[in-house]
N, C-alpha and C positions, 0 to 999 in steps of 0.2 A: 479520577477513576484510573485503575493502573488495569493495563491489557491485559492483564489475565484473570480478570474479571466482567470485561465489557467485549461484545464478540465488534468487530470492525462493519461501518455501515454500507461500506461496497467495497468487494475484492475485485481487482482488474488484473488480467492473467494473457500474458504472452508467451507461449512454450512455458520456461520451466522460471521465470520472471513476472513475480506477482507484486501489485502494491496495495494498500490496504487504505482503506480512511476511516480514520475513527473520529468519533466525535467525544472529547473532552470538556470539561466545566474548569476554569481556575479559581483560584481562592477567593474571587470575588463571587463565585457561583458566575460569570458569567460564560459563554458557550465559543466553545473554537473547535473547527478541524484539524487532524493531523494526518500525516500518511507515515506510515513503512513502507518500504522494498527491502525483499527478498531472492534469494535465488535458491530454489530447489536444486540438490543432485543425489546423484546416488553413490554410498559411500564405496569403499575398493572390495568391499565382498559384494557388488553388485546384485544387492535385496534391500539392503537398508537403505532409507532415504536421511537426508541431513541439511541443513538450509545455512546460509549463508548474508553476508551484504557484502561478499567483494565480488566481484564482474569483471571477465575477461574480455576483451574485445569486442568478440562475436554476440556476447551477451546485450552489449551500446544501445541497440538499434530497438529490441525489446523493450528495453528498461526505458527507453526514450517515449516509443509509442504508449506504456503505462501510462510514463508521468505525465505527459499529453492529456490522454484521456483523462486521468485524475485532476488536474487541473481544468480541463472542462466541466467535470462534473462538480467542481468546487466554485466555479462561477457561474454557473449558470443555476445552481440552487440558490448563491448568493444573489444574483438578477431576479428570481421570481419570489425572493423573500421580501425583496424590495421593490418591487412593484404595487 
């Protein structure tokens, strides 16, 4: 399934650093997650928005705390599918 057809099955959002997981099938049909990160900003006419995957510095700490989360919530669905 290509993402722009399939909406992401949890968005995790930090200020203006969000990561997405989506759930995929491969040629075998069979089921894997993925994630994106992103970084929202606003372009230099300050109204338009525009997104991004580079991160400056200050952005580290967000984008940490996502993928954190996102990996929690990627094993701990795997934990209680296997239980």
């Amino acid at each position: 399934m290509s993402e722009e057809n399939n909406k992401p099955i949890k968005n995790i959002k930090a200020g203006c650093v969000q990561v997405a997981i989506w759930k995929n099938k491969g040629k075998d049909e069979s089921e894997f997650n993925s994630i994106t990160i992103k970084k929202s900003y606003t372009k230099d006419d300050g109204k338009t928005w525009g997104e991004t995957d580079s991160f400056n510095t200050k952005d580290l700490p967000k984008a940490i705390l996502c993928l954190q989360e996102a990996y929690k919530e990627l094993v701990l669905k795997e934990n209680k599918e296997t239980e």
